[in-house]
PAPAMAR-401370 format. One record per residue (C-alpha): residue number from 0; residue in three letters; z, x, y. Coordinates in Angstrom, 2 decimals. Last residue first. Example, Ala and Ser with C-alpha at 12.3 -4.5 7.8 and 13.67 -1.06 7.14 Angstrom:
BEGIN
<site 1,'Ser',<7.14,13.67,-1.06>>
<site 0,'Ala',<7.80,12.30,-4.50>>
This chain:
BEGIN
<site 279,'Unk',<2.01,54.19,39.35>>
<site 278,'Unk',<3.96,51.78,41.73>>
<site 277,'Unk',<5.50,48.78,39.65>>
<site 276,'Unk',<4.18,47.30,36.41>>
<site 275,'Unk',<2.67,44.19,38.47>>
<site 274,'Unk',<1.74,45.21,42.12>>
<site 273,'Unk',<4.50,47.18,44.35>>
<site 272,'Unk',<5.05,45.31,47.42>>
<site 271,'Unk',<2.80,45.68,50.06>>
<site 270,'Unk',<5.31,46.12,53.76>>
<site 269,'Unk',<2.78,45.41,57.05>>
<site 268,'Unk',<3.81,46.77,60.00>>
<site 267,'Unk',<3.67,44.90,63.05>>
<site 266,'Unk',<4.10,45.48,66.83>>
<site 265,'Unk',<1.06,47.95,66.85>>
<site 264,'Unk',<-1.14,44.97,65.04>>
<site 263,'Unk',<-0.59,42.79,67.89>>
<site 262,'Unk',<-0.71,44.98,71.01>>
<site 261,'Unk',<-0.16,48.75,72.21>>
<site 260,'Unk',<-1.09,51.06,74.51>>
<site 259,'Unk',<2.30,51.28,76.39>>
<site 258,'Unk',<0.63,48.94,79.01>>
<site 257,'Unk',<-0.47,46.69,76.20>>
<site 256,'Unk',<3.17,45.89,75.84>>
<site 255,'Unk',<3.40,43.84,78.88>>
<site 254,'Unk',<0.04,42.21,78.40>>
<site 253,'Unk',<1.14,40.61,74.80>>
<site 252,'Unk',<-0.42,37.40,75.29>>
<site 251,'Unk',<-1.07,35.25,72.07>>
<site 250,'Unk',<-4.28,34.05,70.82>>
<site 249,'Unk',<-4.17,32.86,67.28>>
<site 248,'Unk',<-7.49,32.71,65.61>>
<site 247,'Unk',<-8.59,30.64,63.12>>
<site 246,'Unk',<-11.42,31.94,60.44>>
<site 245,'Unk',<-13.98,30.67,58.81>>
<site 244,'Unk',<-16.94,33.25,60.42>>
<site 243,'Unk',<-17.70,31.08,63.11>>
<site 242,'Unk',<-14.04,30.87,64.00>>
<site 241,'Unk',<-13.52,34.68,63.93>>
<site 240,'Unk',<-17.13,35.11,66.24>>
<site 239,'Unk',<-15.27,32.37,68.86>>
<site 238,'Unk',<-12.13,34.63,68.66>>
<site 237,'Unk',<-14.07,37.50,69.14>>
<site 236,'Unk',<-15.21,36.07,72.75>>
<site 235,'Unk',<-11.73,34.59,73.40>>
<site 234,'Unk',<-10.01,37.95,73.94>>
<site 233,'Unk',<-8.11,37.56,76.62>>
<site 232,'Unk',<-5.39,35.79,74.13>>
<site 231,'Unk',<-4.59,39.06,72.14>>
<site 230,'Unk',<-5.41,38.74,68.42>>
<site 229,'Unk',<-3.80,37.04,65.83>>
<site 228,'Unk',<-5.68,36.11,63.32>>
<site 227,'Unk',<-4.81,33.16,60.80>>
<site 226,'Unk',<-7.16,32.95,57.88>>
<site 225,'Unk',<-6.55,35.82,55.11>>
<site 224,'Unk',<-3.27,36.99,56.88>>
<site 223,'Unk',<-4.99,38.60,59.63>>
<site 222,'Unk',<-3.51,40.99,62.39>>
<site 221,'Unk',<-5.20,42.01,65.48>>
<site 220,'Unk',<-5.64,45.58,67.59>>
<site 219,'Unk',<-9.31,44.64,67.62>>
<site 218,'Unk',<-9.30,42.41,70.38>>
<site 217,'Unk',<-7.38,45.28,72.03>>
<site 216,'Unk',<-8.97,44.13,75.85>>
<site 215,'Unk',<-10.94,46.75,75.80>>
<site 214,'Unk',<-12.37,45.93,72.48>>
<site 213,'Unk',<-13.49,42.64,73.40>>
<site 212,'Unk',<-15.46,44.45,76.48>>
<site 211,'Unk',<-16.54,46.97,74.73>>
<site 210,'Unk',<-18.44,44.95,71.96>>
<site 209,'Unk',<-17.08,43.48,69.12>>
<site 208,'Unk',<-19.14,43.33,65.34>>
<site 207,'Unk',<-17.98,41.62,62.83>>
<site 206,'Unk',<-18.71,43.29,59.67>>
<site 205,'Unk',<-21.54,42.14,56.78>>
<site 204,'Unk',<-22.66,45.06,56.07>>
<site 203,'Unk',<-18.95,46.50,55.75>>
<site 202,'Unk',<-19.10,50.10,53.33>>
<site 201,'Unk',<-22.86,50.90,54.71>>
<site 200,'Unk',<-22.13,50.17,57.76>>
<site 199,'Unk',<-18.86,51.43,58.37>>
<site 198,'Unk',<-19.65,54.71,56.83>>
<site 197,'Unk',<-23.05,54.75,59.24>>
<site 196,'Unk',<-20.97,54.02,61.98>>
<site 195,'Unk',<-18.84,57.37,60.75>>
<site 194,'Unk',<-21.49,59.55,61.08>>
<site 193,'Unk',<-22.21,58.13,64.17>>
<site 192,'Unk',<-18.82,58.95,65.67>>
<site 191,'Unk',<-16.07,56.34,66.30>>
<site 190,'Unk',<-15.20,54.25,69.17>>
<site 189,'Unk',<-18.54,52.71,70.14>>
<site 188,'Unk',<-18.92,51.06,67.15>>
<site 187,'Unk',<-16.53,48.03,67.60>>
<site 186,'Unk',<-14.67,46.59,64.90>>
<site 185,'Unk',<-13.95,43.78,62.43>>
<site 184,'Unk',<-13.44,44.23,58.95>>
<site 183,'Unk',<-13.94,42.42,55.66>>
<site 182,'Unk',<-11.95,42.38,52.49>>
<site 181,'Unk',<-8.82,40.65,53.56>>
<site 180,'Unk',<-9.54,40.70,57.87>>
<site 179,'Unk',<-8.79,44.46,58.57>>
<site 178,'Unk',<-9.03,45.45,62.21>>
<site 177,'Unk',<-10.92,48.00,63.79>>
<site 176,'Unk',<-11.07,49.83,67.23>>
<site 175,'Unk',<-7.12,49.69,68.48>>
<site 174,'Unk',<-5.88,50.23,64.78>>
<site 173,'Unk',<-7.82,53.40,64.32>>
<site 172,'Unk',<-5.65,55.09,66.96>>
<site 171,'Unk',<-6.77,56.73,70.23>>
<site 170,'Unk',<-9.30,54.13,70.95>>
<site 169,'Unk',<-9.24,54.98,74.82>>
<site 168,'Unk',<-9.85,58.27,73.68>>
<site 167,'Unk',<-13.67,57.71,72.92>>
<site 166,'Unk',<-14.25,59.71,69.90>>
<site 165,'Unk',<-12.38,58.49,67.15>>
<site 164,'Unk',<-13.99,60.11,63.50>>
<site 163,'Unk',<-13.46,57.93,60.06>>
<site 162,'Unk',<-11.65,59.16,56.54>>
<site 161,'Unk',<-12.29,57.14,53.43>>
<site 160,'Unk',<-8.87,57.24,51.50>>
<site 159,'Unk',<-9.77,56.04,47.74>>
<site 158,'Unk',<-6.77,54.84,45.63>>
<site 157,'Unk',<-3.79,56.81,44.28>>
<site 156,'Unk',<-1.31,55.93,47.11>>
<site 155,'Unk',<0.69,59.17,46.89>>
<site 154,'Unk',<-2.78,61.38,46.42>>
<site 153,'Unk',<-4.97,59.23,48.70>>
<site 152,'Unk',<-2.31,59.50,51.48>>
<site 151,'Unk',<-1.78,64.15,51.35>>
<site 150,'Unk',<-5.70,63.86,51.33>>
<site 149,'Unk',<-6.05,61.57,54.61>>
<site 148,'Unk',<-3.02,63.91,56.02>>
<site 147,'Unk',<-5.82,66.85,56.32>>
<site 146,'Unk',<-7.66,65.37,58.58>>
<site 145,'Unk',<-5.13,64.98,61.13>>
<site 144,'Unk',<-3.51,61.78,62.68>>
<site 143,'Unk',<-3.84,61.95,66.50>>
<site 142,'Unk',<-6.77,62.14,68.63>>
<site 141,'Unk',<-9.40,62.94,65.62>>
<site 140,'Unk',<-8.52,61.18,63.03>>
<site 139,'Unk',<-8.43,57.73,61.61>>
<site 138,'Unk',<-8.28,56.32,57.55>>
<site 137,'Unk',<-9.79,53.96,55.92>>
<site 136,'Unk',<-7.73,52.56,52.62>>
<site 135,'Unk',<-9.65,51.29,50.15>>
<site 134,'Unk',<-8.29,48.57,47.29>>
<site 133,'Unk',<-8.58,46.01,49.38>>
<site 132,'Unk',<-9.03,47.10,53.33>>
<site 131,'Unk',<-5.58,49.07,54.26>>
<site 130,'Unk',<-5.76,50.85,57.34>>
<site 129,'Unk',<-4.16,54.13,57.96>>
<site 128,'Unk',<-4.44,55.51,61.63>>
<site 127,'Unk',<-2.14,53.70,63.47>>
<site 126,'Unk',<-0.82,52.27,60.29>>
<site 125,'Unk',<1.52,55.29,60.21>>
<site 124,'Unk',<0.65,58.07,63.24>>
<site 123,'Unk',<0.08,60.89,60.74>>
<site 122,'Unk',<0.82,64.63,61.05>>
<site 121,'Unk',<0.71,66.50,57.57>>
<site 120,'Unk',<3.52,67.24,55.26>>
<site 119,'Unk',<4.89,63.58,55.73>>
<site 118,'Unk',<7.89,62.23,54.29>>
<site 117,'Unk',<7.43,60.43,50.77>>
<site 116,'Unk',<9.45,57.04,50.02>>
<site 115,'Unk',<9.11,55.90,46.42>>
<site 114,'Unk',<12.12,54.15,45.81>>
<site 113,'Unk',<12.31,51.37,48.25>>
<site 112,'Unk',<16.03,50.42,48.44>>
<site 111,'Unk',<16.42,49.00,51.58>>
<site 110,'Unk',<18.64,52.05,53.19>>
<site 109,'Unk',<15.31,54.12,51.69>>
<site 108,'Unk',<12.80,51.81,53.75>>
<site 107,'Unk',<15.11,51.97,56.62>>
<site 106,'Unk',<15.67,55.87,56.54>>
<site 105,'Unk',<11.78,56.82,56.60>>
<site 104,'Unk',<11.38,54.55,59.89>>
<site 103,'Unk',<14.51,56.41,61.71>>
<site 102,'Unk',<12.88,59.58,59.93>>
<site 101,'Unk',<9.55,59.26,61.98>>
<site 100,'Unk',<10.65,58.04,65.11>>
<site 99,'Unk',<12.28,60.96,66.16>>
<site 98,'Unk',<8.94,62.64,66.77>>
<site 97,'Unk',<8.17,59.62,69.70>>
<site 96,'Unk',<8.26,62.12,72.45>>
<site 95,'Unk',<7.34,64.89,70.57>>
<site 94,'Unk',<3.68,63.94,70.52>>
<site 93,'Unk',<1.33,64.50,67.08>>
<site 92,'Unk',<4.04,62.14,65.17>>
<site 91,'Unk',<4.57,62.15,61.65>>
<site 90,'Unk',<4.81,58.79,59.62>>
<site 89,'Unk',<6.32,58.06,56.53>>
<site 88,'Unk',<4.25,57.35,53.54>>
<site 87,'Unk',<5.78,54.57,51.71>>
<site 86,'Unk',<5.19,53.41,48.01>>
<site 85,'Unk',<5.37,50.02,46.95>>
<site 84,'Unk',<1.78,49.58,46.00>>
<site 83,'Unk',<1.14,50.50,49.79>>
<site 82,'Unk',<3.37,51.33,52.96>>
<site 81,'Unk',<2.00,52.99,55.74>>
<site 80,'Unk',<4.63,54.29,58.24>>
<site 79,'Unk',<6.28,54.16,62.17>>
<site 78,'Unk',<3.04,53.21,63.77>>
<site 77,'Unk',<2.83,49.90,62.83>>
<site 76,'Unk',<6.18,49.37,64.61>>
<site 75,'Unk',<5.35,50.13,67.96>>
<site 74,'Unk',<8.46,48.61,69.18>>
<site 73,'Unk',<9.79,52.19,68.37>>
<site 72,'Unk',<7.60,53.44,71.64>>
<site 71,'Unk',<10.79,53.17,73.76>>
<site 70,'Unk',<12.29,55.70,71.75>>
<site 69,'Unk',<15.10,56.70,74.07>>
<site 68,'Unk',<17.33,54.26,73.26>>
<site 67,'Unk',<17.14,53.65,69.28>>
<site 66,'Unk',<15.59,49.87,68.37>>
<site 65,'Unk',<17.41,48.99,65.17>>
<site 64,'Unk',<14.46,47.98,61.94>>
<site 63,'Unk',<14.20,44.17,61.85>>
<site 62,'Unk',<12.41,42.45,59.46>>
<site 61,'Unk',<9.95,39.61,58.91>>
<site 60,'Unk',<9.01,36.93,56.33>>
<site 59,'Unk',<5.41,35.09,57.11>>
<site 58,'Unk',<4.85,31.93,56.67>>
<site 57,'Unk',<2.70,31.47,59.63>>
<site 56,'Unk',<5.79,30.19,61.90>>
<site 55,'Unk',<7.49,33.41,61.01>>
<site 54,'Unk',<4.54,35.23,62.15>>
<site 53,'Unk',<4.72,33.19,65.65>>
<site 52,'Unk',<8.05,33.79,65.96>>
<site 51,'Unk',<7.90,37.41,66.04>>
<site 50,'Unk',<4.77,37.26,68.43>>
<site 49,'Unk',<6.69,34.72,70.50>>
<site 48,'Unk',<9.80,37.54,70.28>>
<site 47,'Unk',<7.06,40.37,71.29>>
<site 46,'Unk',<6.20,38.17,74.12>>
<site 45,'Unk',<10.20,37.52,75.44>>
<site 44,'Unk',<10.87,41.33,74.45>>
<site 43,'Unk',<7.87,42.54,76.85>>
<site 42,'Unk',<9.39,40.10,79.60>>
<site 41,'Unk',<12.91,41.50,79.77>>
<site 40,'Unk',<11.22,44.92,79.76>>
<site 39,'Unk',<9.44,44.19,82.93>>
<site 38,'Unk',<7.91,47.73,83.21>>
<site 37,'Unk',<6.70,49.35,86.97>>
<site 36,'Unk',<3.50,50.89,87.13>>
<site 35,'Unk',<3.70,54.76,87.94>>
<site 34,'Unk',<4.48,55.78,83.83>>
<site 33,'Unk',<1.18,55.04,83.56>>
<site 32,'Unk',<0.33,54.67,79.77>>
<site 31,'Unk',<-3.40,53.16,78.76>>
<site 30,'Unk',<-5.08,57.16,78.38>>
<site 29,'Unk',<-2.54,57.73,75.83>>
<site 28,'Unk',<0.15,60.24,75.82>>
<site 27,'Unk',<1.92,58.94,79.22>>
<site 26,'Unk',<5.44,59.42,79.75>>
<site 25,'Unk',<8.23,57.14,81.14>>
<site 24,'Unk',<6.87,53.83,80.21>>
<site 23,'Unk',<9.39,51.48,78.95>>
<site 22,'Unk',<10.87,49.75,75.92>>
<site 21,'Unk',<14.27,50.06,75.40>>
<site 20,'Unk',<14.78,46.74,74.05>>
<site 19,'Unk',<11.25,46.57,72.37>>
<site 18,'Unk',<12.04,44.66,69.79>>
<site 17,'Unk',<11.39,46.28,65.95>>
<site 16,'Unk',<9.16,44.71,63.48>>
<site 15,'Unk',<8.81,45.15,59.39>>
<site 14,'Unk',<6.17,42.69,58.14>>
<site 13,'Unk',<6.30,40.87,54.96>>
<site 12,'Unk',<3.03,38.61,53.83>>
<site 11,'Unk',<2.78,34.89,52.76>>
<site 10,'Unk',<-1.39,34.62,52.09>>
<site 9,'Unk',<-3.52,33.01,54.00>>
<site 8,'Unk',<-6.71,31.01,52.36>>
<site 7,'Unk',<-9.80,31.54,53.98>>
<site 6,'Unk',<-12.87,28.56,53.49>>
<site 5,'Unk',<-15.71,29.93,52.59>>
<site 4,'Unk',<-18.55,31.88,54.90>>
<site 3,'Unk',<-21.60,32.17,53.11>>
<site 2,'Unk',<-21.64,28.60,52.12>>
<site 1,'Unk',<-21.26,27.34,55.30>>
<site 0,'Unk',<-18.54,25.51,57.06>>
C-alpha cells in the first residue's frame, strides 16, 4: 500500500434500521418506483437482514425503530433524520406518502432519551440529503430537501452546511450520487450542477470519481466505517477504485429494495453521539 493511501482503521459506529415488513411499491415518487413490477417482500427482509447482520458482523451496534403498515418506505431508514453531536434534526417529507414518517422517527430518538431533538420547519429527506464529511456537512436540494432547510441544519448542528444542486432525477437524493468515506468522498459528477462540481472539486481534490454506470447501479448509495464499504455487489468497478485507494469493500445484494429507490446507505442511519462536553 502506498504512502499516499494509508492503511484505514474502522471505527465501531451505531446505526438505527427498520425491516422492511411492509415494504412494497404502491406509488412511484422517484423515477426507480413502478408500482407495475411485482415485490417479493419476504426476500427484501432476507437482504436487508444480511445487511443487518453484516453491520453487526463489522462491529457495529444497531437498532430497531417498529415498521408502521402503510409506510412501506420506513425501511428507508437514512431518510427518517440526521443526527450529529447528539442533536437530531427530524426529517420532513416533500411527498405525503411517507409524511408520517417524520414524527415516528422524531418519537424514537425522544422514547431513547436524546435530548436535543428539533422537528423540521423546512422540508428535508434526513440523510437523504444531509451528509456528514468531518466537521462539514454537504447538503442536497433540488428534487426534494429545500434550500432553505440547509440554514435551519447549520444553525442546530453549529458547523458549516455546504449546499449542492441534483439535476438528473435519477439521483433524487444526495445519498444515491455521493458517499462519505471518513474525510474523503466518492461520487459521480453527472448528478449535480457545475457549480456544484466545482464545490466538489475544490472541497475533495483527491475524490473518487464513478461514472454512470457505477452510479446506476447505487455504487454510491454505500456506507464506510473508515475501511469496510458496503456498496451494492454489481458494483465491482468502484469496488476495485475502493481497494486501490486502501479500502475493502463489502458487496452485498440489495436488488429488491433498489426497486423502491433505495440501497445500502438508505437502509442505515447513522446515530453521532454527542462529543466530549455534550452538544453545544
Amino acid at each position: 500500500m502506498s504512502a499516499q493511501h494509508p492503511a484505514r482503521t474502522a471505527t465501531a459506529r451505531h446505526y438505527l434500521m427498520c425491516r422492511p415488513t411492509y415494504f412494497t411499491v404502491d406509488y412511484r415518487i422517484n423515477p426507480w418506483m413502478d408500482p407495475a413490477k411485482p415485490v417479493d417482500t419476504a426476500l427484501a427482509v432476507l437482504q436487508w437482514e444480511r445487511l443487518r447482520e453484516l453491520h453487526r458482523s463489522l462491529g457495529h451496534t444497531v437498532e430497531l425503530i417498529e415498521p408502521i403498515p402503510g409506510l412501506p418506505d420506513m425501511v428507508y431508514a437514512a431518510n427518517g433524520a440526521t443526527v450529529h453531536d447528539g442533536r437530531v434534526l427530524g426529517a420532513r417529507f416533500r411527498h405525503p406518502e411517507r409524511a408520517a414518517e417524520g414524527p415516528a422517527y422524531e418519537q424514537w430518538f425522544r422514547d431513547a432519551g436524546h435530548a436535543v431533538v428539533k422537528t423540521a420547519e423546512y422540508v428535508n429527506e434526513g440523510e437523504g440529503d444531509y451528509l456528514v464529511v468531518g466537521d462539514r456537512v454537504l447538503a442536497g436540494t433540488g428534487f426534494r430537501t429545500e434550500p432553505a432547510a440547509h440554514a435551519e441544519a447549520q444553525e442546530l448542528f453549529g458547523v458549516p452546511v455546504t449546499g449542492l444542486t441534483l439535476v438528473d432525477p435519477r439521483f433524487y437524493h444526495l445519498d444515491t450520487a455521493l458517499a462519505v468515506l471518513g474525510d474523503e468522498i466518492m461520487y459521480f459528477p453527472g448528478a449535480f450542477s457545475p457549480a456544484s462540481r466545482r464545490v466538489l472539486r475544490e472541497l475533495y481534490p483527491d475524490a473518487i470519481v464513478a461514472d454512470e454506470a457505477e452510479a446506476l447501479v447505487f455504487g454510491l448509495n454505500a456506507v464506510c466505517d473508515g475501511r469496510h464499504v458496503i456498496l451494492p455487489q454489481a458494483a465491482t468497478t468502484l469496488a476495485a477504485k475502493l481497494a486501490a485507494r486502501g479500502y475493502e469493500p463489502i458487496g452485498i445484494d440489495l436488488s429488491e429494495l433498489l426497486k423502491g429507490g433505495g440501497s445500502v446507505k438508505c437502509c442505515t442511519l447513522e446515530i453521532r453521539h454527542a462529543s466530549a462536553g455534550g452538544p453545544r
